[in-house]
N, C-alpha and C positions, 0 to 999 in steps of 0.2 A: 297360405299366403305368408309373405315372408314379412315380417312387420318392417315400419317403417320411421327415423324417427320423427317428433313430430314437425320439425322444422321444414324437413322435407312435402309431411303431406300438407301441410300450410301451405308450402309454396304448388304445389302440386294442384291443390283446391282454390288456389287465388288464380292461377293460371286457367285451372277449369272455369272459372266462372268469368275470368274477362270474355271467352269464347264465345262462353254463353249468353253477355253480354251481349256482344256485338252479334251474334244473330237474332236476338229476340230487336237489338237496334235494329237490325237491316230487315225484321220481320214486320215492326213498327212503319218504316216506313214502307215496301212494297204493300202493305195494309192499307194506309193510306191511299194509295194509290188505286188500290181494290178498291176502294171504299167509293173511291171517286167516280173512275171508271161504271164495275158491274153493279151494284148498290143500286146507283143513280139509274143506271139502266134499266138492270130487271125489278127493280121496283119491292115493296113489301110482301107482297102474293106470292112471287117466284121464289123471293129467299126466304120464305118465312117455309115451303114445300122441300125444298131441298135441305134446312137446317132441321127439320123433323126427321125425314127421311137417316143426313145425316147422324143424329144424336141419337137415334137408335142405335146405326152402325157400326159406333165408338164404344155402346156400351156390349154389341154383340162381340166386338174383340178384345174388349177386357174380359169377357165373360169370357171366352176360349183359350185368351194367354195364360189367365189364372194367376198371376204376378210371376210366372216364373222368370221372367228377368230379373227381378230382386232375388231371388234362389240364386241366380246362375253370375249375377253380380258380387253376392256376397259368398262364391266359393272357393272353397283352398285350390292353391296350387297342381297338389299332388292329385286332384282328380279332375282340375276343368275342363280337358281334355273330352274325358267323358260323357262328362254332363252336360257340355255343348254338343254333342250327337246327339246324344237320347233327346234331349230338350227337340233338336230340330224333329226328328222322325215323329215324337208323340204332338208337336204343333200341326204337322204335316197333316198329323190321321185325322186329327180334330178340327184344323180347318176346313178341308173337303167336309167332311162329316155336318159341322155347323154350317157351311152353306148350302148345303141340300134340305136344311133341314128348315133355314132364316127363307129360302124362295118359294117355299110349301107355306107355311105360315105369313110371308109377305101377300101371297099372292089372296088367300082367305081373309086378313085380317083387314087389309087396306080396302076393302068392299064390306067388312059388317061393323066395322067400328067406324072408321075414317069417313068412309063413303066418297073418298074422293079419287079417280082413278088415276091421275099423274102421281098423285104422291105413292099407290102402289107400282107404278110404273119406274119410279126412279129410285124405289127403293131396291126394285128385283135388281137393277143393273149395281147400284153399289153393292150389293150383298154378292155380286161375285168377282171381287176385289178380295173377299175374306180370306183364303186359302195362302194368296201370296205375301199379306200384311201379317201373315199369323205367324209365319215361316222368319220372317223380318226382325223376327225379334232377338233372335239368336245372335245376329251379325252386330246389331248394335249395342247388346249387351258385353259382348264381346269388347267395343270400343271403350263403354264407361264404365267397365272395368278395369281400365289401366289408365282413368281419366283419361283419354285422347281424344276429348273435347275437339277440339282442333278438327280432325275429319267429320265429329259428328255434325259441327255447325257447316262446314263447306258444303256436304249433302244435304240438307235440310233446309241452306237457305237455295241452293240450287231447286231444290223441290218445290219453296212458294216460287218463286221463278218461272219455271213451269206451268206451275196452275194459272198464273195472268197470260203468259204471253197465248195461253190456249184461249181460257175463258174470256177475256176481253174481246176479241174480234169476234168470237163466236156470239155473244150478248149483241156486239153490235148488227150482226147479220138478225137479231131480231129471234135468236132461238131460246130466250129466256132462261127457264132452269135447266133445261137440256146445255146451253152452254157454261152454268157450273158443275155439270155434272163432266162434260168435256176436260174443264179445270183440273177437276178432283182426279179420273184416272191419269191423266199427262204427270200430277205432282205426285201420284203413287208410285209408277212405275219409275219415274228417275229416284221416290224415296227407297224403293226395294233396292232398286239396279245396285244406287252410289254409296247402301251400306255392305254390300255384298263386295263390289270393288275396295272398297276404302279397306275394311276389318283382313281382305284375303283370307278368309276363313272357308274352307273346302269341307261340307259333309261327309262324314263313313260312317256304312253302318254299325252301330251298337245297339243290343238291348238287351234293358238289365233290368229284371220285373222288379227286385228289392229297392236296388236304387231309384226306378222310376217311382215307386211305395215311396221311397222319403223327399221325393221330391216333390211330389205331389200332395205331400203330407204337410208339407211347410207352405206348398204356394197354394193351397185353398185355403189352409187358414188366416196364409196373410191378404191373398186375393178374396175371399169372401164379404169382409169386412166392406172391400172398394165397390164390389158389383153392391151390395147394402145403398151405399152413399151413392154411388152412381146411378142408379136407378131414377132418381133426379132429371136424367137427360134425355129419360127416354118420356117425362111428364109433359113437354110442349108437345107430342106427338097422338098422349091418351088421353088427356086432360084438356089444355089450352085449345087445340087444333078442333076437337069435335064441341068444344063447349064457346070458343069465343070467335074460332074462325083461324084462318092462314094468316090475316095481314097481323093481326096479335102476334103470331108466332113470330111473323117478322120482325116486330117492332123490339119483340122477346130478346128476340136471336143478334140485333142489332146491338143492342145496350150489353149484351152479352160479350160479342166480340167485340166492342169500345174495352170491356172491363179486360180481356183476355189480351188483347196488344198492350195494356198501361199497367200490365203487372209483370211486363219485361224482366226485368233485374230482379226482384220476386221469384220467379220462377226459376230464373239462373240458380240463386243460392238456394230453392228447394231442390233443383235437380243435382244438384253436390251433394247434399245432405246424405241422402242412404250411401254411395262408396265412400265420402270421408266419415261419416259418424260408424261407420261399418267397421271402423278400424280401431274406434275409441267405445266402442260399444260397453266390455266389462269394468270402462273408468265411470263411475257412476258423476263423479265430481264434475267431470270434464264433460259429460255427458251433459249436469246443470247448467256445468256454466253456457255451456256449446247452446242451449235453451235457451235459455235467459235473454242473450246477446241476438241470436237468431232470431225469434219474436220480434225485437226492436227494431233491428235491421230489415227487416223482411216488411214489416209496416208500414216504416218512415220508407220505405221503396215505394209501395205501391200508393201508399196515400199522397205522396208529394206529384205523383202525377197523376190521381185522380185528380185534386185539390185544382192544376192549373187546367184540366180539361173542363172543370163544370165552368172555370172562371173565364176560359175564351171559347165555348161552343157557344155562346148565341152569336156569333159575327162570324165561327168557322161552319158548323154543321149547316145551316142553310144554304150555302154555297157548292157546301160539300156532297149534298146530299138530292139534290134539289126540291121540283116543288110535288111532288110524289111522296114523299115525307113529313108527318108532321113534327117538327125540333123539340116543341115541348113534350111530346109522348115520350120521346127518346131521351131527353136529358132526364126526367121522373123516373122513367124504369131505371135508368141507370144508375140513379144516385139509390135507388133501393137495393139493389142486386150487389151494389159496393158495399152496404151495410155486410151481406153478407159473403163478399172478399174480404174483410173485416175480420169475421169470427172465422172465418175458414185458415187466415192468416197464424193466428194465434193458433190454434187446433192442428193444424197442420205439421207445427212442429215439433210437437209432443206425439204427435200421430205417428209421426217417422221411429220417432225413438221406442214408443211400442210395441213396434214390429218388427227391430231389431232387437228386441227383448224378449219376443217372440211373447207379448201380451197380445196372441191376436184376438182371442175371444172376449179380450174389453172392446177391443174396436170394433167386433162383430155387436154388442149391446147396443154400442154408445150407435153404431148407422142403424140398425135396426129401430131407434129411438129418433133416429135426425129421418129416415125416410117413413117412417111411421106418423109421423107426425105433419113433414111434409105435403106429403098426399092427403089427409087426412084435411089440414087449414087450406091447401092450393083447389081444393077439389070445392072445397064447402064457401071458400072467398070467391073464384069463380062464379058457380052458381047461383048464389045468392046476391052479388052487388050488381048494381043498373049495368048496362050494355056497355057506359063510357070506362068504368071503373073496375072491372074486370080483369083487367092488362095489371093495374094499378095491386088490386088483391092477391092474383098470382105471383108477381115480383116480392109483395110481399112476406109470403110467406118461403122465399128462401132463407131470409132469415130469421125469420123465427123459428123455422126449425131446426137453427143450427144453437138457439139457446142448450136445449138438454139433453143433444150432444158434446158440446164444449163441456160442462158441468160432467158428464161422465166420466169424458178424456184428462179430465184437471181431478177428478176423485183416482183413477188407475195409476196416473203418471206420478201421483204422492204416495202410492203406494208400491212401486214401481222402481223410482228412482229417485225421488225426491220431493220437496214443493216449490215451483216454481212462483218467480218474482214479478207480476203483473203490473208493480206503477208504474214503471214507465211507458209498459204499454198499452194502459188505461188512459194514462194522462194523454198521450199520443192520439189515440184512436178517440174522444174526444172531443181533444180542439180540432181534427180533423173534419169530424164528421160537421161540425161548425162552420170550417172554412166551405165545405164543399153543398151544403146548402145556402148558404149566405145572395151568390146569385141570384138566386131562385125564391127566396124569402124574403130577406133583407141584407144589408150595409154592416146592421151593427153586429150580426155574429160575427163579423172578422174582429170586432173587440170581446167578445165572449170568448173565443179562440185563443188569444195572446199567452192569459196567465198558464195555459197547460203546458205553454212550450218554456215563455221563459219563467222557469222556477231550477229550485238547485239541483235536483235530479236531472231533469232535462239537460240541461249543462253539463254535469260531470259528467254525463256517457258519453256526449259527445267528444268532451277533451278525452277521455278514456282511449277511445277510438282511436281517434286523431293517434297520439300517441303511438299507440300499438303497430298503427300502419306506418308509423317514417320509423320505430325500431326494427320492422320488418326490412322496411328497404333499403338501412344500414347492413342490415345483417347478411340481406339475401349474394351480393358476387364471392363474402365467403362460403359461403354453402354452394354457389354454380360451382365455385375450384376446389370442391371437394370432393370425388368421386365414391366416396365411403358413405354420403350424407344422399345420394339421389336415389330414385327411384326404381329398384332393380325391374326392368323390364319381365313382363312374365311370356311375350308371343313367343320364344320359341318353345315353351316348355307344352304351351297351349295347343301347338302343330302340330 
């Protein structure tokens, strides 16, 4: 790949991530909306049966992608060509392959563990979804590898689109988790179709045993590490569901997606991170600082809308959610689970830089250490606290066992690349976590709160910032009128 300078992938990564902005916005609100709508409808039982089912699903297609979109993202020029065929042909094999193999084990396991037959029912129909979402990945890597944000958000936000206009009449006709399941293929099939249109990317065969050997070489040991940490999602399904029941899982899965719509802009600047750090990868420098700055940003994202969700959900979620729901179970789990969107924030972006360091067998340690210990506290809190508390144990033990993981990922990344600078994101994380129990507690931690923000650290980043973004938006129409400075396009080399 042809380097680029960096003024250009600045602007290139600033444009990526307004995109991504505005769909996680417009994903925020049709969410909403969801929330109103099927939520309120199908109740805690039904969602709590299809997010099990779900979060298996998610983790069976990480388990077959193997991260090779980060392979096929971070490859040169002179052979993408290539390895965007092979890539699709060996998803091909392997999807078919794993869902022959997830409807055989769906069909056994949902009768001697679960014991409950719709959750095996609805999990046989999502598991053959797998073959076409696996094949999917090829087209869209294809996209954000040339940043073109841009299409990937118009298909994607087209795809939740889809899922309500399906799922909501279907809930109202009274077909419960059969009509989120309705949802889910309608938002698949336009998310296959519209990365397939959008990228114009045509399959031919190639296959090349060495090259598949090194591609595979890099995306197990980058992908190993995630199916580690992800295995996480498949606990509300073997854990929570046979030990506390479905409405838990619901209530789980509820506070789960509260935390997953309010780390919008969060996510934006994570999903930049591996093509633009991709490109600064051997500046070790750039790489800190690109850390440093990233933690903080990425924190003060998500915690300034947690902060105002805990502060107006007792007068929205009741409304919102209605009387099928209890608000305090849901505001509790959530403000635990946020603990650990917390530590995942921080870990997360040292976790990138990792794996483009190709340290993947620290992060293979470090999830081996955070899912080890997970199952080990969610298994033993479950079972052991009263029937009410339960919910309460399991929530929290996601984060505690993201403690000695984080500790791993901050012992490799100083030996790696540097040591990274945590007050400010201490001081942050915090007065946050103050603000966002305070409803729920008391008044006065919003004064416990104050000094973490305003002290001189806190300040100087922020003017820091500030700064940095109106010298950018001085600098940026000369760099539009310089054709030497932009982004050489790579699709035709790609075709």
């Amino acid at each position: 790949m042809r380097s680029s300078p960096p003024s250009s992938l600045r602007k290139q990564a600033l444009e990526g991530g307004i995109y991504l902005t505005v769909r996680r916005s417009v994903g925020l609100a049709l969410g909403l909306v969801g929330l109103l709508f099927l939520t309120r409808i199908v109740g805690p039982s039904a969602y709590g049966i299809y997010n099990s089912a779900l979060g298996l699903l998610s983790y069976l297609l990480a388990l077959g992608q193997m991260g090779i979109n980060v392979y096929l993202i971070r490859s040169q020029e002179a052979e993408s060509h290539r390895l965007f065929h092979l890539a699709f042909w060996w998803l091909s094999l392997i999807g078919c392959a794993l869902a022959l193999i997830i409807v055989g084990f769906a069909a056994i396991g949902g009768h001697v563990w679960v014991k409950d037959g719709e959750f095996t029912r609805v999990m046989l129909s999502l598991s053959l979804s797998i073959p076409f979402l696996m094949v999917s990945v090829v087209p869209q890597a294809y996209l954000e590898r040339d940043l073109d944000y841009k299409k990937v958000t118009t298909v994607e936000i087209a795809s939740q689109i889809c899922y309500y206009l399906v799922a909501i009449p279907l809930a109202w006709l009274g077909l419960g988790v059969w009509a989120l399941v309705g949802g889910f293929w309608a938002s698949q099939v336009m998310l296959v179709g519209g990365f397939w249109l959008a990228a114009r990317y045509r399959p031919a065969w190639y296959w090349n045993p060495s090259l598949l050997k090194d591609m595979l070489h890099y995306s197990f040991g980058q992908a190993l590490a995630g199916w580690l940490y992800y295995l996480r999602d498949v606990a509300p399904s073997i854990v929570l569901l046979p030990l506390s029941g479905k409405e838990a899982v619901g209530y789980y899965a509820l506070a789960m997606r509260f935390v997953g719509m309010l780390t919008f802009v969060s996510d934006a600047i994570g999903r930049l991170s591996v093509p633009a750090l991709a490109r600064i990868q051997h500046d070790h420098s750039r790489l800190l600082r690109s850390v440093n700055e990233g933690m903080a940003i990425r924190l003060l994202s998500i915690c300034t809308f947690f902060a105002l969700f805990t502060i107006v959900s007792p007068w929205i979620l009741p409304r919102m959610l209605g009387s099928q729901w209890d608000v305090g179970i849901v505001v509790w789990v959530f403000l635990l689970v946020a603990i650990h969107a917390f530590l995942v924030t921080v870990a997360g972006v040292m976790a990138s830089v990792l794996h483009l360091v190709r340290r993947n067998r620290a992060m293979i340690v470090a999830n081996v250490a955070y899912i080890t210990t997970f199952f080990g506290v969610s298994t033993l809190l479950t079972w052991l606290l009263p029937a009410p508390y339960k919910l309460y144990g399991y929530a929290s033990a996601t984060w505690i066992a993201n403690i000695p993981n984080l500790w791993i990922i901050d012992r490799n990344f100083r030996l790696a690349v540097g040591a990274p600078n945590y007050r400010l994101t201490s001081l942050w994380a915090v007065g946050f976590v103050a603000i966002m129990f305070a409803p729920v507690v008391g008044w006065w931690l919003y004064l416990v709160a104050l000094p973490f923000f305003a002290n001189r650290i806190s300040i100087e980043a922020i003017r820091m910032w500030v700064r940095q973004i109106r010298e950018l938006r001085r600098a940026q129409p000369k760099q539009d009128d310089s054709p030497a400075e932009r982004m050489p396009s790579e699709r035709s080399d790609m075709l």
